[in-house]
C-alpha positions in Angstrom: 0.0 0.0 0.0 1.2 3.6 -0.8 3.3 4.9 2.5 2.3 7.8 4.0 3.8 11.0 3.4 3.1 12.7 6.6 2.8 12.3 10.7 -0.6 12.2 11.9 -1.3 15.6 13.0 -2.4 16.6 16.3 -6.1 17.6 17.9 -4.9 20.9 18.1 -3.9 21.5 14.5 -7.3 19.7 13.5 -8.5 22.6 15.9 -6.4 25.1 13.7 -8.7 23.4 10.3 -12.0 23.3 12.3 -12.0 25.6 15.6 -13.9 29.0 15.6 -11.1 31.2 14.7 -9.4 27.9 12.3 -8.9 28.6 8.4 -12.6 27.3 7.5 -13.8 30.6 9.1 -10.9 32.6 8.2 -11.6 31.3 4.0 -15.3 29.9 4.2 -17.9 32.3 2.9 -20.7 30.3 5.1 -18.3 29.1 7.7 -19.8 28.4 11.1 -18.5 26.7 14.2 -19.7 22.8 14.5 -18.2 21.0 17.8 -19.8 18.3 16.1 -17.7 18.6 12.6 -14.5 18.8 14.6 -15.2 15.8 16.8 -16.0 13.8 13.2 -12.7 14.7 11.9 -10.9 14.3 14.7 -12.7 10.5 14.6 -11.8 9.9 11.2 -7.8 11.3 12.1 -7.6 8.8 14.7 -9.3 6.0 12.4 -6.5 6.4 10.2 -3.6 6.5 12.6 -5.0 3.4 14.4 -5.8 1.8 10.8 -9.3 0.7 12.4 -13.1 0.8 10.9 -14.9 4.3 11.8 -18.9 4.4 10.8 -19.9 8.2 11.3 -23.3 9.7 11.0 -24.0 13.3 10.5 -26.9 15.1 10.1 -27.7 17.6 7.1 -25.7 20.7 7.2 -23.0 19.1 9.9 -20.0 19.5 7.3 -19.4 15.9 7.2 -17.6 16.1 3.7 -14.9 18.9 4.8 -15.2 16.6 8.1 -13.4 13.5 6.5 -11.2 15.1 3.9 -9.7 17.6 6.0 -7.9 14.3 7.7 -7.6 12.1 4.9 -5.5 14.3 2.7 -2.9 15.4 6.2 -2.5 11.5 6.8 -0.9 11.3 3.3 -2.5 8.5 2.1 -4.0 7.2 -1.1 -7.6 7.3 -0.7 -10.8 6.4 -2.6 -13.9 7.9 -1.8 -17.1 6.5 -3.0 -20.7 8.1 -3.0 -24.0 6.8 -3.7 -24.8 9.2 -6.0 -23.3 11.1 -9.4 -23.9 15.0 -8.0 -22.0 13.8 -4.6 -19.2 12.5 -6.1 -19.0 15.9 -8.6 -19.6 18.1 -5.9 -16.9 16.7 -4.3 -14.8 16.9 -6.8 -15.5 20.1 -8.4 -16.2 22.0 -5.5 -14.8 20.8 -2.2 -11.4 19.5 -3.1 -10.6 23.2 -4.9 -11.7 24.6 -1.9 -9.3 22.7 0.2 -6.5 22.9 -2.7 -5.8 26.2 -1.0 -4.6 24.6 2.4 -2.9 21.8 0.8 -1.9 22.9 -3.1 0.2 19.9 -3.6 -3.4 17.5 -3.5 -3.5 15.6 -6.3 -7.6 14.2 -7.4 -8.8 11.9 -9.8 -12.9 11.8 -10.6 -13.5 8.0 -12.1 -17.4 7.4 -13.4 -18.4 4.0 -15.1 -16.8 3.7 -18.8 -20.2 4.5 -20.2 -19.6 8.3 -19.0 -16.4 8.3 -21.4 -16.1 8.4 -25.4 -14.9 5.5 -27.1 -12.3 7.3 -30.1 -12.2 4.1 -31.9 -15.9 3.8 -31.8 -16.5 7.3 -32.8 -14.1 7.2 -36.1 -15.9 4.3 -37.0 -19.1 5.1 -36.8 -18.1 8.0 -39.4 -17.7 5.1 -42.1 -20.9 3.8 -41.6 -24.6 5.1 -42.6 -25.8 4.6 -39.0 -27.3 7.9 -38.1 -30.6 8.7 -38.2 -31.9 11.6 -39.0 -30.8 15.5 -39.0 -30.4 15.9 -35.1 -28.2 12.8 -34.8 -26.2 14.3 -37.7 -25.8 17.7 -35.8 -25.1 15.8 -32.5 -22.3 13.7 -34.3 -20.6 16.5 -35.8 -20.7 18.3 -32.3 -19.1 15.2 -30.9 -16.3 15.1 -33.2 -15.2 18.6 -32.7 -15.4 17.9 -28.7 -13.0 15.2 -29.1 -10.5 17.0 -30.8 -9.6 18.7 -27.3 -11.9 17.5 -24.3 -9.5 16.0 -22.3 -11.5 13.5 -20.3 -14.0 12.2 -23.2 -16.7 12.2 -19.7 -20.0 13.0 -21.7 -20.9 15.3 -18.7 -19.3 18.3 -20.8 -21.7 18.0 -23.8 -24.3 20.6 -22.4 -26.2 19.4 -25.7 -26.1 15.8 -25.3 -29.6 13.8 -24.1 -29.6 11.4 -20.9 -31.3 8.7 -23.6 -29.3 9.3 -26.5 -29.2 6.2 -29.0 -26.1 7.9 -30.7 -24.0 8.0 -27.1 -24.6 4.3 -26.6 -23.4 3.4 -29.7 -19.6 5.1 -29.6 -19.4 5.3 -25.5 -16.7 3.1 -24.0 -18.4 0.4 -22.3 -16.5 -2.6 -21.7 -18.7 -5.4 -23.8 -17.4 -4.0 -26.4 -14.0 -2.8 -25.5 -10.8 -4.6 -27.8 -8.0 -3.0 -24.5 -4.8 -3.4 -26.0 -6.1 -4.7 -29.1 -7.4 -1.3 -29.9 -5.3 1.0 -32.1 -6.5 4.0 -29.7 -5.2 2.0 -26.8 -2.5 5.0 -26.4 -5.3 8.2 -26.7 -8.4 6.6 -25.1 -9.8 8.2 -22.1 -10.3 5.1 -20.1 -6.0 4.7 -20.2 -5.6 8.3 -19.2 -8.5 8.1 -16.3 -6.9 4.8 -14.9 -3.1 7.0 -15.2 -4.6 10.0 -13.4 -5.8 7.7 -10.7 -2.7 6.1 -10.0 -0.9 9.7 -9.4 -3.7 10.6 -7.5 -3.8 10.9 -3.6 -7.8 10.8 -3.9 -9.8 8.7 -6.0 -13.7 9.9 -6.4 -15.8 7.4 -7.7 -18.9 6.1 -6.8 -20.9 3.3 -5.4 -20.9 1.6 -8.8 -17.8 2.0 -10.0 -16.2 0.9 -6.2 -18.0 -2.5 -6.5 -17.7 -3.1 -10.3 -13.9 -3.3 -8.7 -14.5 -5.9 -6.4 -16.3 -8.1 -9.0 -13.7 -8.2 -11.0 -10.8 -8.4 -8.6 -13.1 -11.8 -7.2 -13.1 -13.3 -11.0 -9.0 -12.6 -10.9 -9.2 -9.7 -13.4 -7.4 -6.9 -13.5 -8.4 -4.4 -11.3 -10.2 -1.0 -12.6 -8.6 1.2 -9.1 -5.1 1.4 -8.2 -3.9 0.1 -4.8 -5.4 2.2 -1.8 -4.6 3.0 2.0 -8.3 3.4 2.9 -11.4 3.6 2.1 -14.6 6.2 2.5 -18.0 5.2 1.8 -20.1 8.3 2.2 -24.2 7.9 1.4 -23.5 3.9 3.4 -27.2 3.3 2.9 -26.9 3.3 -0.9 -24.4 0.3 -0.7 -27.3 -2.8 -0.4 -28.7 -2.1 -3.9 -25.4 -2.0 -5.6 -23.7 -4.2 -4.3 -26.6 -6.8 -4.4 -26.3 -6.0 -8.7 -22.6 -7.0 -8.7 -22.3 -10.1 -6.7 -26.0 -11.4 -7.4 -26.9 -12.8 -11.1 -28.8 -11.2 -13.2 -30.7 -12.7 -16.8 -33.4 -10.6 -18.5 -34.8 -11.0 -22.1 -33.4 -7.4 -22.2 -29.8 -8.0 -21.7 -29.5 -10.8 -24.1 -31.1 -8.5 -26.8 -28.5 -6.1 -25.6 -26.0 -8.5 -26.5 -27.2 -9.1 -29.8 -27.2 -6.0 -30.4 -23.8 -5.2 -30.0 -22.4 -7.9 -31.7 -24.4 -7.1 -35.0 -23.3 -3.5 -34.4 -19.8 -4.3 -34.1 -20.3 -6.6 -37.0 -21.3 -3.6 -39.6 -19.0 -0.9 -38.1 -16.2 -3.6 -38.9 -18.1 -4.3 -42.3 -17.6 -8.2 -41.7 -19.8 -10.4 -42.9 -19.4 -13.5 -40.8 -21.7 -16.3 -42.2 -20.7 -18.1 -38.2 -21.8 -15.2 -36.1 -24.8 -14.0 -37.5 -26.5 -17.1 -37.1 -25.4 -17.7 -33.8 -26.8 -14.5 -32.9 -30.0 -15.4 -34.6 -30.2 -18.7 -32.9 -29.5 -16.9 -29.5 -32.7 -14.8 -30.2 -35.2 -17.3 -30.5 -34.0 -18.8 -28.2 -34.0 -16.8 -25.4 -37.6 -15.5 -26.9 -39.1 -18.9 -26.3 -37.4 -19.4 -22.7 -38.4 -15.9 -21.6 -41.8 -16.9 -22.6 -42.3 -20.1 -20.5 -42.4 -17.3 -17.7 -45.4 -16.6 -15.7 -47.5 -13.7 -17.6 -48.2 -10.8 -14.8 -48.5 -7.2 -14.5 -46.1 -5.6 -13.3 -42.7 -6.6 -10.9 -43.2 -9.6 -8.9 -41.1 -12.3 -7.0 -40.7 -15.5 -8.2 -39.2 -18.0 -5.6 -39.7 -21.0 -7.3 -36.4 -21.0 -9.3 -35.2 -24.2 -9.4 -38.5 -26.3 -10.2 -39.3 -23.8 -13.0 -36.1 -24.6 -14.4 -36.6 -28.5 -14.1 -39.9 -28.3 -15.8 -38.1 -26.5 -18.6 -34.8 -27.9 -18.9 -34.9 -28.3 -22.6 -35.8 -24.8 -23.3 -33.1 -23.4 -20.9 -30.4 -26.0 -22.1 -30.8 -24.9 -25.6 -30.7 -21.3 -24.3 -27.3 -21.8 -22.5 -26.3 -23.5 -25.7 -26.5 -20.8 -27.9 -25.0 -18.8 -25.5 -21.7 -21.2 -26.0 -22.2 -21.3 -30.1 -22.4 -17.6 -30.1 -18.8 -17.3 -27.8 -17.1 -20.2 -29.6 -17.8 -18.2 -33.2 -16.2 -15.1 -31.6 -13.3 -16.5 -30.4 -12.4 -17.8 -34.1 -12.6 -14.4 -34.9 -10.0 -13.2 -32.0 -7.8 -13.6 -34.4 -8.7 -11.0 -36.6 -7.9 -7.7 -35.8 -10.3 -5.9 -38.1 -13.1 -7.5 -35.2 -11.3 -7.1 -31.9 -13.5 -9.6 -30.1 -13.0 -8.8 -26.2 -13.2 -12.0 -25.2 -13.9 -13.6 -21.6 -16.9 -14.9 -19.7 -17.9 -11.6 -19.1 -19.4 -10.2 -22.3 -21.0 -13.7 -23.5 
């Protein structure tokens, strides 16, 4: 783990940070005494120094953010943060760590979202050699994003003002990892997920989020390469967003959705590459009626609703879900053949098929 650059301070220079006549109300515009702030940082300070678990909880308005960073960036340590939402993690990162950069100018910050926040160049150039837009808007939208990516330097689609939360276009050139090539990939060198992960590790705090944090963890379970850098500790603020999450990266999940997802991209990537694979595109095929006739064995209802009967559902349908899960293996095995051939840059790995 990264060593720490400093001593841990002292109550009384926390005091000096926190106290009534400290630097927050000597440089805060809205700075007010909390005892409550300074006894939470001087928590999370000793938390540190005694490498032990802290769980803090502060009310609305207490300062908890200013509360934990204060400490974390004097112990010298590389830290990630994660938040259970977006706006925390940006308001962290565009607001409070600048604020603080003026007591400690050397901090060094990294913001990491998923890879569906960040451009894919690859992607982008190839969708130019392809007659997939639709329609005068997208056109307009393209053309925006292709002078953006001339100079943006974090690809994160949070700076196109113009761009729609539902955009078809995004999705089809963002850098998700389905249908990433790493290496492979002649942008390898320029793309923004390589400079986000460089950033991170000359960083002394990582921002991400809730996602992102446990996306981490389920891949550093299956033995793949991590997507954070080593770190000293660890702060998970918004704690009650963490059952949801994490329940979506270490549960399973199978929807008629995702496999049409699937198909999806692997036709896409098929036409952007301008292959035409007489072994994939029936697999795919195959793969759809398939999972159409299993999807359709289940109960009809309006609505969500549990079903807790898993494992005699699938007895009683063993045949349709076998041939499902075979598909699934035809599609992967007619992939792989293609690893081979750099013109597809099949990903590869159990976790896109």
């Amino acid at each position: 783990m990264p060593a720490s650059k400093t001593k841990p301070a002292t109550d009384a220079s926390l005091e000096k940070i926190f106290g009534p006549h400290g630097w927050l109300a000597r440089n805060h515009p809205n700075y007010e005494f909390r005892a409550s702030q300074l006894e939470m940082a001087d928590a999370v300070e000793s938390a540190l120094a005694d490498r032990r678990h802290l769980i803090a909880e502060a009310g609305t308005g207490t300062g908890k953010t200013l509360a934990y960073l204060a400490p974390i960036i004097r112990s010298g340590r590389r830290v990630v943060i994660s938040t259970g939402t977006k706006n925390l993690q940006e308001q962290i990162f565009f607001k409070d760590i600048p604020f603080l950069k003026k007591l400690f100018p050397n901090l060094r910050a990294t913001l990491m979202k998923g890879r569906q926040n960040y451009l894919c160049r690859q992607k982008l150039y190839d969708l130019e050699k392809q007659p997939a837009l639709s329609g005068l808007a997208e056109v307009e939208l393209y053309s925006e994003i292709r002078g953006w990516e001339k100079h943006t330097e974090t690809g994160d689609r949070a700076e196109l003002e113009n761009l729609p939360d539902s955009s078809d276009l995004w999705r089809q050139i963002d850098a998700r990892r389905e249908t990433c090539t790493g290496q492979k990939c002649a942008q390898f060198e320029r793309c923004f997920i390589t400079w986000m992960h460089q950033r991170a590790a000359e960083s002394d705090l990582i921002i991400v989020n809730h996602h992102l944090f446990f996306a981490d963890l389920a891949l550093k379970q299956m033995d793949y390469a991590s997507l954070l850098p080593e770190y000293a500790a660890l702060v998970l603020d918004e704690a009650h967003e963490m059952e949801d999450v994490a329940t979506r990266y270490f549960g399973l999940q199978v929807s008629n959705y995702r496999v049409e997802e699937l198909a999806r991209d692997t036709e896409a990537a098929l036409r952007q590459k301008n292959i035409a694979s007489p072994e994939v595109a029936p697999a795919v095929r195959e793969m759809r009626r398939r999972a159409e006739h299993f999807f359709e064995l289940f109960p009809q209802r309006e609505g969500r609703s549990s079903f807790s009967n898993r494992e005699e559902f699938l007895e009683a349908n063993r045949t349709a879900y076998s041939a499902l899960l075979n598909s699934f293996e035809r599609l992967k095995t007619e992939l792989r053949r293609r690893d081979g051939d750099s013109d597809f840059g099949y990903a590869g790995g159990r976790r896109n098929v």
